[in-house]
C-alpha positions, 0 to 999 in steps of 0.5 A, spaced: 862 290 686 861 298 686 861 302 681 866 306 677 868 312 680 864 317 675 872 321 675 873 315 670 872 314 664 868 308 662 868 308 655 866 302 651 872 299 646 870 302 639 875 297 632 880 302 630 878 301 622 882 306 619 889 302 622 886 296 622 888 295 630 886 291 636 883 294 642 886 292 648 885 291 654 889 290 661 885 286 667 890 289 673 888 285 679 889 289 686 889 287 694 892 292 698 898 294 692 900 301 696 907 298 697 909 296 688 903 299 684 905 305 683 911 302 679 906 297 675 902 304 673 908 308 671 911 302 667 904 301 663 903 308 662 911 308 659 910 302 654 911 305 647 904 301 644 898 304 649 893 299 652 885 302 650 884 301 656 885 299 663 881 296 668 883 295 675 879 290 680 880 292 687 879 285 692 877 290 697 883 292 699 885 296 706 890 300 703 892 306 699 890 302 693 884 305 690 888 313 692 893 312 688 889 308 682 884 314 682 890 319 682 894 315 677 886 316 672 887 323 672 894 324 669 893 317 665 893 319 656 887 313 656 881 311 659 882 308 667 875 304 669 876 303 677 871 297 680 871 294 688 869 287 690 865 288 696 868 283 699 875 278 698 874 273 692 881 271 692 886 272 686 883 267 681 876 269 682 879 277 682 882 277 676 875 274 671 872 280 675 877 284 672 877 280 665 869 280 665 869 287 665 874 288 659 871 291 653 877 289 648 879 285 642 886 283 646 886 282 654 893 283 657 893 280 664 897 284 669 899 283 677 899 288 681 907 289 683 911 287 676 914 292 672 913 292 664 918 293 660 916 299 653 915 294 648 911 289 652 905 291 649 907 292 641 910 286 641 904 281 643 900 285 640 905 284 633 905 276 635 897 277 634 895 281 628 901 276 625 898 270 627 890 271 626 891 263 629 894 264 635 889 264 642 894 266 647 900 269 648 905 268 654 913 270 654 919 270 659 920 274 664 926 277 669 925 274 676 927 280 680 927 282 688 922 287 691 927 292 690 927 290 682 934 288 683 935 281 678 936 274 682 940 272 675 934 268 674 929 267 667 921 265 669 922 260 664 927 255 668 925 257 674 917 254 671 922 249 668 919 250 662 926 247 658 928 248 651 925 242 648 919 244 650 919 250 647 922 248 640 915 244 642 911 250 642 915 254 636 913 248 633 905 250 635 905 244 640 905 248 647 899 243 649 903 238 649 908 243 655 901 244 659 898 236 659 905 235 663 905 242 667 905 249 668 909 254 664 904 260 662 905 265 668 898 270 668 903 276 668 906 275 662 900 273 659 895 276 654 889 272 650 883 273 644 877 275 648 873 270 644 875 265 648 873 269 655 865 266 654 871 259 654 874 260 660 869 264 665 867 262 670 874 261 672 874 253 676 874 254 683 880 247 683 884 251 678 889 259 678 887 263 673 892 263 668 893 255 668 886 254 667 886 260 661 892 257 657 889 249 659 882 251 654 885 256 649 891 251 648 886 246 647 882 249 641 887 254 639 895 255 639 899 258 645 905 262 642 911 262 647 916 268 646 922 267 649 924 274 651 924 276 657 918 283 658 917 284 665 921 284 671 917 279 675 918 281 683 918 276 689 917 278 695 914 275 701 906 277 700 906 274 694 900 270 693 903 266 687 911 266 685 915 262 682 916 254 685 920 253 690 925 247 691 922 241 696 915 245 695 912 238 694 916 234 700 912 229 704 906 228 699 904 223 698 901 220 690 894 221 692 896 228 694 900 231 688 896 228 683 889 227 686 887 235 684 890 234 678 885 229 677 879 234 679 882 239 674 883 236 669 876 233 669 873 240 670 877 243 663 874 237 659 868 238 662 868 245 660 870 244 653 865 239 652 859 243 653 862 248 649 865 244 643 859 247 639 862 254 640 870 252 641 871 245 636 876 241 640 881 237 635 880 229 636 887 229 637 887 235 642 881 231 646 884 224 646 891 227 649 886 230 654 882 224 656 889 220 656 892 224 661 886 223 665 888 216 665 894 217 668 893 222 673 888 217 676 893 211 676 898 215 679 894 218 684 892 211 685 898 208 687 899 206 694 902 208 700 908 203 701 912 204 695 914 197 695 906 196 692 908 202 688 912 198 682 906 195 677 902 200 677 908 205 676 911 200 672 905 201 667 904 207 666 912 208 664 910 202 659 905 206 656 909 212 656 904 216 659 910 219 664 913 221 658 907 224 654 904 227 661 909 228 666 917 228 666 919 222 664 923 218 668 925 222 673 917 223 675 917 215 674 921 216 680 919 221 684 912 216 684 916 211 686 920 214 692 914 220 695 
């Protein structure tokens, strides 16, 4: 990793006593960005809350990526740190090298081609400095295409993320919402950086916000704010973008839920050998132990559906499918893969 360009700033974060505010960071991760980025700049350096900081990870990119970061640092009212990896990590494995060089209370994450709405920033950052509680903070987000144009589409439907579950959340009980499936979306995300020696390093069988939210919900609270405060962009280079219908089509049971076995053991392995540091709850610990349970039984389930019908029929009488997945309807989605 190079070091940042001496142009930059590099100052370390200092607690701003007098206002009693958090520093705040935001961990940008880029790989040839020249097409969006520019928008992505300008859209932070409009918020009406400016970060302390912000930290850009390149993943060695072969564009004008780092031309227009480094020309964005000159005219940019806050400090700008710039770092290159010397050769590709990936998106999950760029995003901890930029978390890992944040100096802040509060760490923003931000992909490359989004755009902020002006009060992203002050909004999360009233959510934490209101609820001392909460780990983590993630909101909803306008799908929109590659020219910004919207698709008539809110993240959290499309992540069916549904109103129940949300009540669940609001009711401090979004670990409940990421034991059954994905709704945090890294680029809507900001977290506490206490809980970054939690998370770091990053699982290699997990992406980065699924496994960030996973161990900080498991000891903390996981806010969810129903306001829409990015446009999220889909276009065709998206390395991670919304699910799509059919996405999991032709799989078999041991093939949908055999990596969520392995996930799950990662994270409950990460949080016992931390649990001096970051208490798990009793209960917290037993949904996730349960939950192994599950997933085992259903990765399990043989080929021949027919064969399929005990082992489902189990899992259905204990309630698992609806403590941990979708109830009936995963029940016959196992049943009919």
């Amino acid at each position: 990793m190079s070091a940042p360009p001496s142009a930059l700033s590099s100052a370390m974060p200092s607690i701003d006593v007098v206002n009693a505010r958090p520093f705040l960071s935001i961990a940008l991760a880029t790989y040839n960005g020249e097409r969006y980025i520019g928008e992505q700049l300008d859209s932070i350096l409009h918020q009406t809350r400016l970060p302390d900081e912000l930290v850009v990870s390149d993943d060695a990119s072969v564009d004008s990526t780092q031309a227009i970061v480094l020309d964005f640092a000159r005219r940019a009212s806050f400090p700008v740190r710039f770092q290159a990896n010397g050769a590709r990590l990936g998106s999950t494995g760029n995003f901890e090298m930029a978390i890992r060089a944040c100096g802040g209370d509060i760490i923003f994450l931000c992909d490359q081609d989004d755009v902020w709405y002006p009060d992203k920033i002050a909004l999360i950052e009233e959510r934490f400095i209101n609820d001392p509680g909460t780990g983590l903070v993630f909101t909803d987000a306008d799908v929109v295409d590659q020219d910004l144009r919207p698709l008539k589409l809110r993240l959290w439907k499309a992540v069916h993320f549904s109103s129940e579950e949300q009540e669940q959340a609001a009711a401090r009980d979004a670990f409940s919402v990421v034991l059954k499936h994905f709704v945090v979306t890294g680029a809507t995300m900001a977290f506490r950086s206490s809980y970054r020696e939690l998370v770091l390093p990053i699982s290699d069988l997990w992406v980065h916000d699924g496994w960030i939210a996973m161990l900080i919900g498991a000891i903390s609270h996981l806010t969810a704010l129903p306001t829409p405060l990015i446009a999220y962009r889909q276009h065709g280079a998206n390395q991670i973008g919304i699910p799509y219908r059919g996405m999991h089509r032709g799989k078999t049971c041991a093939a949908i839920h055999g990596p969520q076995v392995l996930r799950f053991e990662a994270a409950l392995t990460r949080l016992r050998e931390f649990s001096d540091r970051f208490p798990v709850s009793g209960q917290n610990l037993q949904r996730l132990e349960e939950t192994l349970i599950f997933r085992r039984a259903c990765a399990g389930l043989p080929d021949a559906r027919w064969r399929r019908l005990p082992g489902a029929l189990r899992e259905l009488a204990a309630l698992r499918y609806h403590r941990y997945a979708r109830g009936l309807k995963s029940f016959r989605k196992d049943l009919l893969r």
